[in-house]
N, C-alpha and C positions, 0 to 999 in steps of 0.2 A: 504494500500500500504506500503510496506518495502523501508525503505529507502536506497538510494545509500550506498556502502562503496565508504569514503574517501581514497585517495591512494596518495603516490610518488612515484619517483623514479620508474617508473612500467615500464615492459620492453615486448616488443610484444610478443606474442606468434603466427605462421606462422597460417594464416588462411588452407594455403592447408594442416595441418595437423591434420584438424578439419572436422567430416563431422557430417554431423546431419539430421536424417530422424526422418519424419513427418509421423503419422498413422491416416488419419482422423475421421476414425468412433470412435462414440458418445461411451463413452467419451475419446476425442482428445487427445491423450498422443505422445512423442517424444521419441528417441535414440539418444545419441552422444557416438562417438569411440575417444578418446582422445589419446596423442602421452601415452606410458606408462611411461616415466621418467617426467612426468611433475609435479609430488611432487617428491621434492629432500628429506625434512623430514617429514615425515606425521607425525611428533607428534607437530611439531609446524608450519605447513602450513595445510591449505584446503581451497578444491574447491569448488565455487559458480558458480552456472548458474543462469543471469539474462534472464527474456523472457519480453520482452514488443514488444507495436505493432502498425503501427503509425497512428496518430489520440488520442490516449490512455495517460493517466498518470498511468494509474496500472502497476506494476512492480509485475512478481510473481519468486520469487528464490527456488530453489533445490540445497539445500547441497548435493554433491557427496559422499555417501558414498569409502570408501579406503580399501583395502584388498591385501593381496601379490599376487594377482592376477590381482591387477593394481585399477583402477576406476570404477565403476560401471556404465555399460553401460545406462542402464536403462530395461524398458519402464519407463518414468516420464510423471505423466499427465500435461496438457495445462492450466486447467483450464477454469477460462472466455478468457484467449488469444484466437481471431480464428486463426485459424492454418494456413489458409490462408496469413497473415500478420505478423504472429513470427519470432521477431528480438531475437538473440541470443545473450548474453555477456558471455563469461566465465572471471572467474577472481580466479586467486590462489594466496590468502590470508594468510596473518602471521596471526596466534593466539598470544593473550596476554587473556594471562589465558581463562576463556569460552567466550570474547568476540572478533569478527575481528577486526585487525589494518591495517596495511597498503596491497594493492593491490603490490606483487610482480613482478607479470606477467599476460599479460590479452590479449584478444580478440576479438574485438568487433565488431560489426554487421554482424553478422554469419548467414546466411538463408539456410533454409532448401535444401538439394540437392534432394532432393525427396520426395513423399509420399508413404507410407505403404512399398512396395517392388518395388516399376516401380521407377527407380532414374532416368530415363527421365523426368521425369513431375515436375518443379518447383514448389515450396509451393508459390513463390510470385516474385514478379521481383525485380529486384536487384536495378535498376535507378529508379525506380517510382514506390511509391506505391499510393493507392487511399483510399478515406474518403469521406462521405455525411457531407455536412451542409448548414443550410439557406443560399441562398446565393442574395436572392432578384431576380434582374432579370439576375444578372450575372451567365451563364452558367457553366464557370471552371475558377480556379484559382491556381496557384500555389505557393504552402509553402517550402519555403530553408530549410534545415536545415537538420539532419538525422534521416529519412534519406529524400529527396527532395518528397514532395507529394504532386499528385492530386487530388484538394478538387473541387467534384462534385457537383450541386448544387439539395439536395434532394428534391425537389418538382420534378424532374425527375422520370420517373414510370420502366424506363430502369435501371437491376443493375451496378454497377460500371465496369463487366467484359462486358457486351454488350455494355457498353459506348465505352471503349475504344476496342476494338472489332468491332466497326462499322466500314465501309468505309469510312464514312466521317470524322470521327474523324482521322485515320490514315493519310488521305489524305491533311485535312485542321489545326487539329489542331497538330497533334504532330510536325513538322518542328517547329513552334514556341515556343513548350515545349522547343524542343533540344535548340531553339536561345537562350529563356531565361534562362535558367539552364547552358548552358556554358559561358552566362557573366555573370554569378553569380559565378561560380567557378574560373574563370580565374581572373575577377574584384575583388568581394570581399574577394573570397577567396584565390587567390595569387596562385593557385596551374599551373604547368606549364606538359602537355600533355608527353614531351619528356622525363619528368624525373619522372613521377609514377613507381612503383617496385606494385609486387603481394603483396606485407603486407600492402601495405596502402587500405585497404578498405573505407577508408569517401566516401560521396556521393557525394562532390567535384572530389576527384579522381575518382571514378565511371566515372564520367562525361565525364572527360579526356581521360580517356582509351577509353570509348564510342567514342570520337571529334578523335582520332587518328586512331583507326578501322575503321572507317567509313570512313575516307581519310587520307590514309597512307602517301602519298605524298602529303600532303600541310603542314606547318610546320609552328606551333604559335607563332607567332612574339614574340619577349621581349620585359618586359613590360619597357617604358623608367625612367628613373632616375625621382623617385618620385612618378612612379606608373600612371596607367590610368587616362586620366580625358576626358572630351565629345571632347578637341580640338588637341586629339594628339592619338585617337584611329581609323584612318582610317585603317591600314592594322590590324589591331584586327578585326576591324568590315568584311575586306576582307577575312580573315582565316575564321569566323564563315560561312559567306556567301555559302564558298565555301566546309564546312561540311554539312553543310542544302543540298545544290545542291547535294552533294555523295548520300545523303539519302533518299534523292528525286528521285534519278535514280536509285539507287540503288534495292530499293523497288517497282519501277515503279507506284508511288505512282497516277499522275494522269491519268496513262492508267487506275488503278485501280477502281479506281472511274469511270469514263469513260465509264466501261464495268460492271458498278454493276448496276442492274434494278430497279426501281425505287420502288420495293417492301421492299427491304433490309431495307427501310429507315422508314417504316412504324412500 
């Protein structure tokens, strides 16, 4: 595994001006289209793509080759990444002599808009991605962090896309995913629904944007002076309620179930 570059001062680069398609057949290689002025000097800057995938500690990076014809698009291969689960980082990099120093400007967790040619079809979902591991008798769990993931319990014989893919999972367990993962971004994470912009991609803000779509019209309390604690979160706890509920109806979550036979589940 290659280690991170260390950075300051680093300053966003707009995800909407990044797109990056996924080709899955063997072997799994990518395209990214970059903005063309995004090296100002190509004799003392270059660009890195990091790919990693969650569940994973492997990092694999591609130096963009540069030419007066812009960045090199690619095709770049994946490697051990699945293609299904590639996070993307770009980062453009100060050289000091043949080694990188500091992270000028960067982009991070960038997902695929498509595979091979159909840019319909997501390489992986944006709020939640998924992982097997022992988990005893515990069915699912989920891991904060980026980007937020559900850890399946692999003594399961069903893959991770038929888990969540089932009816009963839509219906019983995701309302809870959404509960717990928006008092983790609201609580621990501080992040507030009304004020996310398109450049912040965390899986915090993910969240946000998701708690706001899903019910435009209910509007997340602020948090008081000092921050949440268990005896002064009742209308915190009423805004999430009432994001659950949107999405609950919205989905028709338990007609759904309701009207699914009892084979589905076999």
């Amino acid at each position: 595994m290659l280690k991170r570059i260390n950075y300051t001062d680093r300053r966003r680069i707009p995800r909407s001006q990044i797109a990056v398609k996924v080709d899955p057949i063997d072997p799994a290689s990518f395209t990214i289209d970059l903005p063309a002025d995004l090296i100002g000097a190509p004799d003392t800057e270059v660009v890195y793509v990091d790919i990693t995938s969650a569940g994973s500690s492997e990092v694999l990076r591609h130096q963009l080759p540069w030419s007066l014809a812009g960045l090199a698009r690619g095709p770049y291969p994946l490697g051990r990444i699945p293609w299904k689960k590639a996070i993307f980082d770009v980062k453009v990099v100060e050289k000091v002599g043949n080694s990188p120093g500091r992270i000028l400007r960067r982009a991070s967790h960038i997902r695929a808009v498509g595979t091979g040619n159909d840019t319909n079809e997501g390489a992986s979902h944006e709020l939640l991605d998924t992982i097997r591991e022992p988990l005893g008798e515990r069915v699912w769990m989920l891991r904060f962090g980026e980007p937020v993931t559900l850890v399946i319990n692999d003594s399961l014989t069903m893959t991770e896309e038929q888990f969540v893919a089932n009816p009963a999972f839509a219906s019983l367990v995701f309302p809870e995913i959404c509960r717990q993962a928006l008092d983790w971004a609201i609580v621990s994470e501080g992040i507030s629904p009304d004020e996310v912009t398109s450049e912040d991609t965390s899986a915090a803000t993910l969240w946000g944007e998701f708690a706001r779509q899903a019910a435009p019209s209910a509007e997340c309390p602020v948090p008081p002076a000092g921050g949440w604690t268990p005896h002064n979160r009742d209308e915190l706890d009423d805004w999430i309620d009432e994001v659950v509920g949107c999405l609950c109806r919205q989905h028709a979550l338990c007609s759904s179930l309701v009207s699914t036979p009892p084979e589905a589940f076999s």
